[in-house]
C-alpha positions as semicolon CSV with decimal commas, in nm:
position;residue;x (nm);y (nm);z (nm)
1;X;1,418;4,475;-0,220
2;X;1,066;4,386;-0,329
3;X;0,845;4,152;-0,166
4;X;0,695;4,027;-0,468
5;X;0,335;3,833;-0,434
6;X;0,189;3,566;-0,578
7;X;-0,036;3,750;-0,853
8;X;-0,374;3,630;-0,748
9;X;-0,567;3,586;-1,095
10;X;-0,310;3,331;-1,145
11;X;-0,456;3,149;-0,844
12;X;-0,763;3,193;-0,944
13;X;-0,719;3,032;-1,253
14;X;-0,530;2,745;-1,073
15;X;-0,837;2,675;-0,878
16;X;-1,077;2,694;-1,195
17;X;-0,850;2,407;-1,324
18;X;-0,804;2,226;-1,044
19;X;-1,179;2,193;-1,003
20;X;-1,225;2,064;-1,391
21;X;-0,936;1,814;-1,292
22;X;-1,109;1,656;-1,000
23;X;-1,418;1,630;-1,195
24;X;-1,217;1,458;-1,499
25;X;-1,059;1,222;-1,214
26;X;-1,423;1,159;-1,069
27;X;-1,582;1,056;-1,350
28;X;-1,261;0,862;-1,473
29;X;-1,296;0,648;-1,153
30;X;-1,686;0,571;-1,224
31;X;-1,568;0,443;-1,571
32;X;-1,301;0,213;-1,397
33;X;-1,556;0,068;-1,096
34;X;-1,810;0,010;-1,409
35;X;-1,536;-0,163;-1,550
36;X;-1,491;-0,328;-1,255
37;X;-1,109;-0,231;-1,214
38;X;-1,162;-0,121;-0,834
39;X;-0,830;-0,106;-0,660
40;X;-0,767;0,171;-0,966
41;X;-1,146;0,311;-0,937
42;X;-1,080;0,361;-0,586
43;X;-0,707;0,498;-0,603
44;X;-0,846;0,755;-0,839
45;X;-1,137;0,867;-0,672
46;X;-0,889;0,974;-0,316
47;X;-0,680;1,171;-0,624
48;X;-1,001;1,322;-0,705
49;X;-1,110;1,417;-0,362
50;X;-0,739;1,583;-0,288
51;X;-0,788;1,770;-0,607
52;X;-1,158;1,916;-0,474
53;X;-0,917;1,975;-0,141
54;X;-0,719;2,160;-0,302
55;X;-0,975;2,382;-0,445
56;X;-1,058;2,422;-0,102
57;X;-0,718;2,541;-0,009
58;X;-0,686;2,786;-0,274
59;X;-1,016;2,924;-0,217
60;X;-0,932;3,023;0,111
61;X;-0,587;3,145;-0,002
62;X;-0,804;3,375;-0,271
63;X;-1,053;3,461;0,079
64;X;-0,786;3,577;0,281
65;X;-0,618;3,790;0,026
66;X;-0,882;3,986;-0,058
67;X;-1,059;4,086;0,284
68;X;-0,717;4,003;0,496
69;X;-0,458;4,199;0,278
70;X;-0,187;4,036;0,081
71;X;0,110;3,853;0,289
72;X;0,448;3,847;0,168
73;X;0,620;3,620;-0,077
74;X;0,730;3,360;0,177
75;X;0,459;3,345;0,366
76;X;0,233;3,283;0,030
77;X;0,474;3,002;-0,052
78;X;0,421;2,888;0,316
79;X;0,056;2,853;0,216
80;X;0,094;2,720;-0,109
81;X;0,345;2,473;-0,028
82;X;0,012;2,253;0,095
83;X;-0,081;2,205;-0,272
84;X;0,190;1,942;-0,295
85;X;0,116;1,771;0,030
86;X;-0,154;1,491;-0,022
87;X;-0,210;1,469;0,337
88;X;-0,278;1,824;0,413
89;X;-0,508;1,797;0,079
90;X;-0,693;1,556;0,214
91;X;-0,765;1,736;0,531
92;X;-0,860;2,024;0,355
93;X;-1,159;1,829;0,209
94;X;-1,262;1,682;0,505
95;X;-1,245;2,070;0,657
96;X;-1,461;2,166;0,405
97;X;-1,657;1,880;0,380
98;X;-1,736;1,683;0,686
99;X;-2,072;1,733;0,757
100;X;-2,135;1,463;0,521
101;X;-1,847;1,242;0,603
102;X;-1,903;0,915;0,868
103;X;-1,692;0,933;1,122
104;X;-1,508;0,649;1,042
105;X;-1,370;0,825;0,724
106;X;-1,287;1,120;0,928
107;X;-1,107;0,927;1,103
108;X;-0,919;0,799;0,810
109;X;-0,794;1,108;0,679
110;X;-0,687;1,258;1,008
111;X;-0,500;0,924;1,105
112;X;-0,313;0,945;0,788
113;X;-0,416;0,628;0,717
114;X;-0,624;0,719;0,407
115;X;-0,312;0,802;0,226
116;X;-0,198;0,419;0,265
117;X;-0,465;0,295;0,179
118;X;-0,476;0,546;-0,107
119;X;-0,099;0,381;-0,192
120;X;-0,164;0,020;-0,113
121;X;-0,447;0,034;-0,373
122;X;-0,192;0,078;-0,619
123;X;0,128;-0,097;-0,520
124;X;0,230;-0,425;-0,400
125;X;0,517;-0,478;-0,136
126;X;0,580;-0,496;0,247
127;X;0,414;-0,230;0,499
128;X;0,650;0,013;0,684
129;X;0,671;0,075;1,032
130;X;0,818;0,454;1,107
131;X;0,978;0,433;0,756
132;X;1,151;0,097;0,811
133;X;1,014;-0,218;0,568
134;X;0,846;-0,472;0,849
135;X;0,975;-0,767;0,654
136;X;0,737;-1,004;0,897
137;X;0,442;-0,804;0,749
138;X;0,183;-0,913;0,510
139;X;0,246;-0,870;0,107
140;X;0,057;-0,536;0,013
141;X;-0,210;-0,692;-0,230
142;X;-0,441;-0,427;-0,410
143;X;-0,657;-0,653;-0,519
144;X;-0,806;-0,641;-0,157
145;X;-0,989;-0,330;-0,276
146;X;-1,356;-0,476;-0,283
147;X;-1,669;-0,311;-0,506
148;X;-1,787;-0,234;-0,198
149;X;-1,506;-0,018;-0,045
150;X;-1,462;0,157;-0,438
151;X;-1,784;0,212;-0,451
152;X;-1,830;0,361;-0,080
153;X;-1,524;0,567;-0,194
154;X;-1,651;0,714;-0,524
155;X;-2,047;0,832;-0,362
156;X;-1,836;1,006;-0,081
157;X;-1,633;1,196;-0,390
158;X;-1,987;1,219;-0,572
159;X;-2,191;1,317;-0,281
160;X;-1,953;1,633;-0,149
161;X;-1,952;1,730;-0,550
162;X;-2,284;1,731;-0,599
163;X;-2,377;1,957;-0,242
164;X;-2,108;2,183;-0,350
165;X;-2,271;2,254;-0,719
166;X;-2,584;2,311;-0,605
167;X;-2,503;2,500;-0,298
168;X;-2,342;2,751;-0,562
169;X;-2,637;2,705;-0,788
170;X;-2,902;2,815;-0,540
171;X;-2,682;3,067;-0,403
172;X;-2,663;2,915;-0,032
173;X;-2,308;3,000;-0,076
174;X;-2,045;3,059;-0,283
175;X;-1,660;2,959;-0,376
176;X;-1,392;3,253;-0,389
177;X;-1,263;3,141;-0,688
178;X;-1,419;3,258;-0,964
179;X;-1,284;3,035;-1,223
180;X;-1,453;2,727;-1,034
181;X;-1,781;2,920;-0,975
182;X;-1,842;2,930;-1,374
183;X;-1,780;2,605;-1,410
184;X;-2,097;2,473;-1,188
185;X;-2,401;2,515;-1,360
186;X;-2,701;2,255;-1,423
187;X;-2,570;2,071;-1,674
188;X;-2,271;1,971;-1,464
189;X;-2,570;1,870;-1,176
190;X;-2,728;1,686;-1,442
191;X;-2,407;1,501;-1,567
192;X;-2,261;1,422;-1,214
193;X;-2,651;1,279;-1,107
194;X;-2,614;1,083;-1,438
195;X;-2,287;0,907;-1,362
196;X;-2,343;0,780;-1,053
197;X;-2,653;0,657;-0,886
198;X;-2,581;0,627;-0,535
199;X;-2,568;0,836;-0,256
200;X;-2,555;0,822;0,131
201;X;-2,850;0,889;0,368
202;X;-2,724;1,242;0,504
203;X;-2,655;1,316;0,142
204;X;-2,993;1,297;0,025
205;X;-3,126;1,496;0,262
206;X;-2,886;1,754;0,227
207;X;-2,946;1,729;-0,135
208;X;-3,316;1,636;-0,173
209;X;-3,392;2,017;0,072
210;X;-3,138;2,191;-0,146
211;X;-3,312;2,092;-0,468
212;X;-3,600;2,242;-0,337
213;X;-3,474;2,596;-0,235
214;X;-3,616;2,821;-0,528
């Protein structure tokens, strides 16, 4: 019998579109915080970051192919399977990404708890406790989520963007996907700088040095 693979341009082009889908989700959640609809603004910014995870995830699937040698059919679905997994998205970002991150966040997405509050921000009802409803605990209200903790949310989103595009531009490093990699030029710099204003303190140093590499 064959041990059929996953055909990798197929991945490749996965990743390409996954990377123009977190973008669209991005910039979808500025509109929403400017809007000032930030329980939504915030719930799509985490979908955004899970999508740039997932780039992640299938850029190292696309690594490992190529210098590692192909792996068989279940063991690519064994990888693969992560793509559905919002958690394991999630800590593929904060993998790739972490050097920017405060600790506090880190410890967010490796508590889980980042993908309740990702939930809550979208849903009312009762919390759970080891899947059981805690009918003593407070009513699930997403309009808790403040401008302030949106708009923390969306410059973490922004900030890891923006170091990735230009760390591809200036040719610090690169992604495996190719697909993704034509996508980052400039103009997208220009666009994402545009959108949104802010940006943390390790951020703009990261950024400010990179601008400057010739």
């Amino acid at each position: 019998m064959c041990d059929f693979h996953v055909n990798l341009e197929k991945i490749d082009r996965m990743a390409g579109l996954t990377f123009q889908n977190s973008i669209r989700l991005h910039f979808d959640s500025i509109v929403l915080y400017k809007n000032k609809s930030y329980p939504s603004a915030y719930f799509l910014s985490i979908l955004a970051l899970e999508e740039l995870g997932k780039v992640y995830l299938l850029d190292h699937f696309l690594f490992h192919s190529r210098t590692d040698g192909r792996m068989g059919a279940e063991m690519d679905k064994k990888w693969l399977n992560d793509i559905y997994n919002h958690k394991s998205k999630q800590s593929w970002f904060e993998f790739a990404t972490n050097h920017l991150l405060a600790k506090e966040f880190i410890r967010l997405v490796r508590s889980g708890k980042l993908e309740i509050l990702k939930q809550n921000s979208v849903y009312v009802g009762l919390p759970k406790i080891q899947r059981s409803i805690n009918l003593k605990g407070k009513i699930i209200n997403p309009f808790k989520i403040t401008d302030e903790k949106s708009k923390n949310q969306i410059t973490i989103m922004n900030d890891c963007l923006l170091e990735q595009c230009l760390i591809v531009i200036k040719e610090i490093g690169c992604l495996d996907t190719y697909y993704a990699e034509e996508i980052i030029n400039e103009v997208l710099v220009n666009e994402i700088e545009k959108r949104w204003e802010f940006q943390s303190c390790k951020a703009k140093q990261n950024i400010t040095q990179l601008k400057k590499i010739c």
